[in-house]
C-alpha positions as CSV (number, residue, x, y, z in Angstrom):
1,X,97.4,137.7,111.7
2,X,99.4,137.3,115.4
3,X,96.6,134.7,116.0
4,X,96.7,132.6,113.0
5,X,100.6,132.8,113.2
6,X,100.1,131.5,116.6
7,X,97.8,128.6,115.3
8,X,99.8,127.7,112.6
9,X,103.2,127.4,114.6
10,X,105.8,124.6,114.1
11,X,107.9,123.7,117.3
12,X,110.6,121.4,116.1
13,X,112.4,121.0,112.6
14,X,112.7,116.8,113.8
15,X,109.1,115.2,113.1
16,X,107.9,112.0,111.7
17,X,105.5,111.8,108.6
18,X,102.7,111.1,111.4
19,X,103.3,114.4,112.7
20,X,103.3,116.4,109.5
21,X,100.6,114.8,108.6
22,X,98.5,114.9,112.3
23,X,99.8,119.1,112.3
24,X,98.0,119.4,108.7
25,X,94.9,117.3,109.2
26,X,94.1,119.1,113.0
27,X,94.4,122.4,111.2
28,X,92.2,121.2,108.4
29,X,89.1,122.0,111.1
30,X,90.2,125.6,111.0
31,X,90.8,125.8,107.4
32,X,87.4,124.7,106.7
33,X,86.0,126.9,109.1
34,X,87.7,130.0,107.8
35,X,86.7,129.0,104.4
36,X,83.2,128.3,105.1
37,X,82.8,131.6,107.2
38,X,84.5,133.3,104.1
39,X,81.9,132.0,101.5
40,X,78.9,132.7,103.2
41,X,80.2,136.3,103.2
42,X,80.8,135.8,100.0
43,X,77.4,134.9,99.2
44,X,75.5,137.2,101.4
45,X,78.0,140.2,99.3
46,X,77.3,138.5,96.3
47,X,73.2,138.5,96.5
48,X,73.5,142.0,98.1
49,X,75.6,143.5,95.5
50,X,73.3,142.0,92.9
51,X,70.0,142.4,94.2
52,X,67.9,145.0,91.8
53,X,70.3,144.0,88.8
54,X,69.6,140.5,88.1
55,X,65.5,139.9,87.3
56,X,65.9,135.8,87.8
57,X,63.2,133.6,86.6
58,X,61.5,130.9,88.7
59,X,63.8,128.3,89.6
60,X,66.8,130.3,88.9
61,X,69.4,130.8,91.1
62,X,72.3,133.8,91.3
63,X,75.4,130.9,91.7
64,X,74.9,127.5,90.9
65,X,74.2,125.6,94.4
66,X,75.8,122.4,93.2
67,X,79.2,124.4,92.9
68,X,79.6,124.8,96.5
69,X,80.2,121.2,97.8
70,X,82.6,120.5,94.6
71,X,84.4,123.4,95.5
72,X,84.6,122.0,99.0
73,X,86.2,119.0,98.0
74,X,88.3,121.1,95.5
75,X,89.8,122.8,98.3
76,X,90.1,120.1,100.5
77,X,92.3,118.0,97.9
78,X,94.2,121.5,97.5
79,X,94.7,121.3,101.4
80,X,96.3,117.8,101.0
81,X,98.7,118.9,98.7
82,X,100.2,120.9,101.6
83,X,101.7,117.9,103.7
84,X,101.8,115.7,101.2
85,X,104.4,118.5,99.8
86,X,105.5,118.6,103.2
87,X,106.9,115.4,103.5
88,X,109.0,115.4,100.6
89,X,111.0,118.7,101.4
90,X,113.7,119.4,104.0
91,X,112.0,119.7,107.2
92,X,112.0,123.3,108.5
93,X,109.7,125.3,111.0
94,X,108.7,127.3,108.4
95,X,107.5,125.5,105.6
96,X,103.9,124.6,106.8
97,X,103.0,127.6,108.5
98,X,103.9,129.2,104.9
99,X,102.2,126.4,102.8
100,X,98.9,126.8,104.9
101,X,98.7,130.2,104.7
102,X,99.6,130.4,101.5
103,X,96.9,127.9,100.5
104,X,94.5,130.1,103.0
105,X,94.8,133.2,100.7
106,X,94.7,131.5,97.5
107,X,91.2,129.5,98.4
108,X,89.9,132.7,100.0
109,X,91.0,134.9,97.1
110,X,88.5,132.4,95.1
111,X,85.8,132.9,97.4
112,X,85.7,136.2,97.5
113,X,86.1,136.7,93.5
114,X,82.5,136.3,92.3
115,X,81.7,139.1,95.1
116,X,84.4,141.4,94.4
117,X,82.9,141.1,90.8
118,X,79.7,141.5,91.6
119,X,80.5,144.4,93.9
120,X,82.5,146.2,91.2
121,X,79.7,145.9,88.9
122,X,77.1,147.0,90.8
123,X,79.9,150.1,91.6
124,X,80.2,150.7,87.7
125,X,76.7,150.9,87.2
126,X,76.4,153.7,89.9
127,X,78.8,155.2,87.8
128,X,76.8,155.2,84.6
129,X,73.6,156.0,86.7
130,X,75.3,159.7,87.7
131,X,77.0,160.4,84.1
């Protein structure tokens, strides 16, 4: 958390809509890396945690691939939202550090749903296995 505080720091309350928007769209690199490092987790979780449950026919796939670049550019006009919110609120240090990790969690808390779920299920039917 230190680290990403570190990233995400503001130096000065006084900066033009260039620099908002330059301090957003040079962390955007990050944010998609973090994301992107988060759902192939996600996915590797997913098809773990379902593996032995699901009997899928030929040509059938556990997620729908197409989902994944949509959700990209989902989160990406999600991530835009953040200086374009930026530059109509009084200028603070704090406000885009909070906005991008804010917007962080949320996208990541998406990610990682479909594994949690699949996770929890495959824990419930241990459950049901032992009763």
């Amino acid at each position: 958390m230190k680290y990403l505080n570190k990233l995400v720091s503001v130096k000065t309350e006084k900066r033009t809509f260039f620099q908002i928007i330059f301090w957003w769209e040079i962390r955007r690199i990050l944010y998609n890396i973090i994301v992107l490092i988060g759902g192939i987790l996600s996915i590797i979780i997913m098809t773990k945690a379902a593996s032995g449950r699901v009997q899928l026919e030929a040509g059938e796939d556990l997620y729908e691939p197409i989902m994944i670049p949509i959700f990209a550019i989902l989160c990406n006009i999600g991530y835009t939202l953040g200086w374009i919110t930026e530059l109509f609120v009084k200028r603070t240090v704090t406000y885009g550090p909070k906005m991008f990790k804010i917007g962080l969690y949320f996208t990541l808390f998406w990610v990682f749903l479909p594994a949690a779920i699949w996770v929890l299920t495959a824990l419930t039917d241990g459950i049901k296995n032992i009763f």
